[in-house]
C-alpha positions as CSV (number, residue, x, y, z in Angstrom):
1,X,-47.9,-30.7,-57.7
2,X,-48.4,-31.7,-54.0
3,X,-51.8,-30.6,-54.1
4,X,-53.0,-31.8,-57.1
5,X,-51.7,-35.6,-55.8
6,X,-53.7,-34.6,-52.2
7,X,-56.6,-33.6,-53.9
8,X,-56.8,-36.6,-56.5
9,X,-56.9,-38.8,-53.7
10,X,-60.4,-37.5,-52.3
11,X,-62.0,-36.2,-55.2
12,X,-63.8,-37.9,-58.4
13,X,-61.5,-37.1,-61.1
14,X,-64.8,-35.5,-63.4
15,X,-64.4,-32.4,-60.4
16,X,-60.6,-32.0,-60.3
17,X,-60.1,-29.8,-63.1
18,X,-63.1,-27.5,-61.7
19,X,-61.2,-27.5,-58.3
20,X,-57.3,-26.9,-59.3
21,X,-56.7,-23.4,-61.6
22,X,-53.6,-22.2,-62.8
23,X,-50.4,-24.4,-63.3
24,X,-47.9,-26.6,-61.2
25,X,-44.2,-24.4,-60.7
26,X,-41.0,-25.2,-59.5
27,X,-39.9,-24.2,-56.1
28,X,-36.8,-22.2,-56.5
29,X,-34.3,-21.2,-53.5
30,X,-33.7,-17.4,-52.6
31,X,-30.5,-16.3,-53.1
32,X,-30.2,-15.1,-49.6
33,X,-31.1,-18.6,-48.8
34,X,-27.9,-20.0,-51.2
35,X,-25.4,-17.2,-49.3
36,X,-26.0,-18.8,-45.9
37,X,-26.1,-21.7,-46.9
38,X,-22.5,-21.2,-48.9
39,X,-21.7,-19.4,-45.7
40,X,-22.3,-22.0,-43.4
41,X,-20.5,-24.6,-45.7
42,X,-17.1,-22.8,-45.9
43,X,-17.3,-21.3,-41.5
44,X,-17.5,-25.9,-41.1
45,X,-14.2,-26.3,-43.6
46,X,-12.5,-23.9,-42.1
47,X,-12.9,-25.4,-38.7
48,X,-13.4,-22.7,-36.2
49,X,-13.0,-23.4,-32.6
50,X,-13.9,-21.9,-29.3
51,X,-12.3,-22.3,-25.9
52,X,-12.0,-20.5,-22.9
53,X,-9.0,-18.0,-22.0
54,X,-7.5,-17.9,-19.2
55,X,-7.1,-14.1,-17.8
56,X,-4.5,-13.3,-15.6
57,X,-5.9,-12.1,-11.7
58,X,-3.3,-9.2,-11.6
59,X,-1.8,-7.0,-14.4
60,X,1.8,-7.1,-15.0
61,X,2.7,-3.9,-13.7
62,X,5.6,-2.4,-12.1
63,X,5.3,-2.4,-8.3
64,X,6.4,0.3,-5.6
65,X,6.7,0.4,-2.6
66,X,7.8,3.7,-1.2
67,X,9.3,2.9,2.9
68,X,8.9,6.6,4.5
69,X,10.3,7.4,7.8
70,X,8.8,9.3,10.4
71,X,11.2,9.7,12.9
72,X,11.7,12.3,15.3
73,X,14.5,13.4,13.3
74,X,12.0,14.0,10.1
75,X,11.5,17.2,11.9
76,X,14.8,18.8,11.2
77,X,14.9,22.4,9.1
78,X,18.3,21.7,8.1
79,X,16.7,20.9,4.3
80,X,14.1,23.6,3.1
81,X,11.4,23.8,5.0
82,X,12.0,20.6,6.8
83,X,12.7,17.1,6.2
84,X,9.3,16.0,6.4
85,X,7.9,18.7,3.7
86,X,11.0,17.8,1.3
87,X,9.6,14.3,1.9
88,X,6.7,15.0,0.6
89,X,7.7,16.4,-1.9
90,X,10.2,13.9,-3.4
91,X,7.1,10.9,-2.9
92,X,4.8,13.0,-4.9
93,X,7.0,12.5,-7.7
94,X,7.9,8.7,-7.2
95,X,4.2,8.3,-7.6
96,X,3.6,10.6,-10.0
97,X,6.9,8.7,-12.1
98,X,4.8,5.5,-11.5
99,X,1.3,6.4,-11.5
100,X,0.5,3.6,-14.6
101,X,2.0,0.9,-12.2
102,X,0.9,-0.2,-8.6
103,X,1.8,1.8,-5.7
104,X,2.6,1.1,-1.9
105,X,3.4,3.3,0.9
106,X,4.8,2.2,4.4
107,X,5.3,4.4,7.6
108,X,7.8,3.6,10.4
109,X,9.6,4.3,12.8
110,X,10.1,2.2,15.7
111,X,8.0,0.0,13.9
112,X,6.5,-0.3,10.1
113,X,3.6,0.3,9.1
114,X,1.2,-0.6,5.8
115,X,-0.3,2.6,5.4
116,X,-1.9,1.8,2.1
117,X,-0.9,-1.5,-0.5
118,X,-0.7,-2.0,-3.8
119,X,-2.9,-0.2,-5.7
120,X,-4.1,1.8,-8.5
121,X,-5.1,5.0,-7.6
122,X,-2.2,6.8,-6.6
123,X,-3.6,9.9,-5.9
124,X,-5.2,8.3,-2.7
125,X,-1.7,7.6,-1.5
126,X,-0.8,11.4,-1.7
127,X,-4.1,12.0,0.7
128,X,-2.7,9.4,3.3
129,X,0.5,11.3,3.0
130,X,-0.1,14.3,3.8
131,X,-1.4,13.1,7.0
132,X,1.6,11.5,8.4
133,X,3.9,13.0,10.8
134,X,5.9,11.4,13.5
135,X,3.5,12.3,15.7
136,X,1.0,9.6,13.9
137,X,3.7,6.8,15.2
138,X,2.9,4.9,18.2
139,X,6.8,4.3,18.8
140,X,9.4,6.7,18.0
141,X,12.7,5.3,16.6
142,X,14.1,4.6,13.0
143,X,14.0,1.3,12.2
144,X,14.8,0.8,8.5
145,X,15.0,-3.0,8.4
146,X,11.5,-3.3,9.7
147,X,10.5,-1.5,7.0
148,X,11.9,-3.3,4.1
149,X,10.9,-6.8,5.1
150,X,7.2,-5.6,5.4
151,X,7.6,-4.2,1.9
152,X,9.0,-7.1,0.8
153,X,6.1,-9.0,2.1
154,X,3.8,-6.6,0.5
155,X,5.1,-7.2,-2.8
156,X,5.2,-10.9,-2.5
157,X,1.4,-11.2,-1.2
158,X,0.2,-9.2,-4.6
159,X,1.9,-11.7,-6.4
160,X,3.0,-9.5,-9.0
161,X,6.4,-10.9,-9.4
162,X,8.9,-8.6,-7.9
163,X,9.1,-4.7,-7.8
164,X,11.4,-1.9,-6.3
165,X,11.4,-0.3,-2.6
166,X,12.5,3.2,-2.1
167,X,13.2,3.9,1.0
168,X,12.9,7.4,1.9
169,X,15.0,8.5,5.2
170,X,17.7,10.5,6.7
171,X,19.3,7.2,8.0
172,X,20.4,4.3,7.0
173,X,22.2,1.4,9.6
174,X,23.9,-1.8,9.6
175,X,20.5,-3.8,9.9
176,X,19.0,-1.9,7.3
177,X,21.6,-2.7,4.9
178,X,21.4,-6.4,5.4
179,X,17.5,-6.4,5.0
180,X,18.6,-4.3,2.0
181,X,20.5,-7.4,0.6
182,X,17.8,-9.9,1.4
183,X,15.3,-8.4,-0.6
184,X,17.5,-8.1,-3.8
185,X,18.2,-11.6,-3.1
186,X,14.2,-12.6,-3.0
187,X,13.5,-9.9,-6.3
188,X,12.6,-6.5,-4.6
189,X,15.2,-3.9,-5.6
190,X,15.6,-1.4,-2.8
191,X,16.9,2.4,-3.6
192,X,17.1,5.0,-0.6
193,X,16.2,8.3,-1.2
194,X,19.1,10.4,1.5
195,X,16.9,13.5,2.8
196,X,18.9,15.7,5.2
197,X,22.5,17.2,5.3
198,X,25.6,16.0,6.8
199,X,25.7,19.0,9.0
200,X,22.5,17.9,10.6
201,X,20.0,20.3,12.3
202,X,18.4,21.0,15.5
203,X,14.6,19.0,16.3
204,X,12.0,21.9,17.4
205,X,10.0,20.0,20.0
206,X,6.3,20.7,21.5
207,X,8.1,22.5,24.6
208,X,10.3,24.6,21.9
């Protein structure tokens, strides 16, 4: 019908008929057309919104810190085959207990050491085990405190909202115990792990 009203506008109305054939039809929608349409209509009633969600930076995971000592005394065969390899041993299977969670390990002896933070990949942290020995540390001695209050700060810095610290040694003192106190009072539980016997054994030195 638009076309016809166009056309009747420029041509003599004795030519028309000769120019238009066939017959005027309704326009009617596609169906496909009427679903989006419907679709569109009931998505505005229903009044969706979008926003932005916040992620947290650090998974809530359980954090652990495992405190080694490498003391001279580490040395001792008075446990099967030495401290040191029992050690081992026992922190393969604190990781292994926590390997869905975050993992730390510290070295010390006359001082503490971060030998790897919190993280992930726990197998990683077995590597950097096996390569400590008290020979590794720049200052013999076993000083236990030192070693909880930089685990403490380890755990504080990731931010992950407290965690445990076991604390694996053949010695335990005074100073130790307080530190021990102080970090269950600021949210890090601390365990020790005892390696050794009460009997003791003798050190084998470089000079036998």
């Amino acid at each position: 019908q638009g076309a016809r009203d166009q056309l009747s506008r420029l041509v003599d109305p004795e030519l028309l008929p000769f120019l238009l054939k066939g017959h005027a039809v309704r326009r009617r929608a596609s169906p496909w057309l009427l679903a989006c349409g419907w679709t569109l209509v009931t998505l505005a009633m229903a009044g969706p919104t979008w926003s932005r969600v916040a992620q947290p930076l650090y998974a809530k995971r359980a954090a652990q810190v495992v405190a080694v000592s490498m003391s001279q005394h580490m040395l001792a065969r008075d446990v099967t085959p030495s401290r040191l390899d029992r050690t081992r041993y026992k922190v393969r299977d604190l990781l292994a207990a926590n390997h869905d969670g975050l993992n730390a390990l510290i070295a010390y002896a006359g001082e503490a050491f971060v030998v790897a933070p919190l993280t992930s990949d726990a197998s990683a942290l077995n590597e950097l085990l096996d390569a400590l020995s008290p020979d590794t540390m720049p200052l013999d001695g076993d000083d236990a405190a030192k070693a909880i209050e930089r685990a403490v700060s380890l755990i504080h810095d990731a931010k992950v909202g407290g965690g445990s610290l076991v604390l694996v040694t053949d010695d335990a003192d005074a100073d130790a115990q307080a530190a021990a106190r102080k970090a269950a009072a600021a949210g890090v539980r601390v365990s020790v792990l005892g390696i050794g016997t009460l009997q003791g054994g003798p050190v084998p030195l470089s000079d036998n």
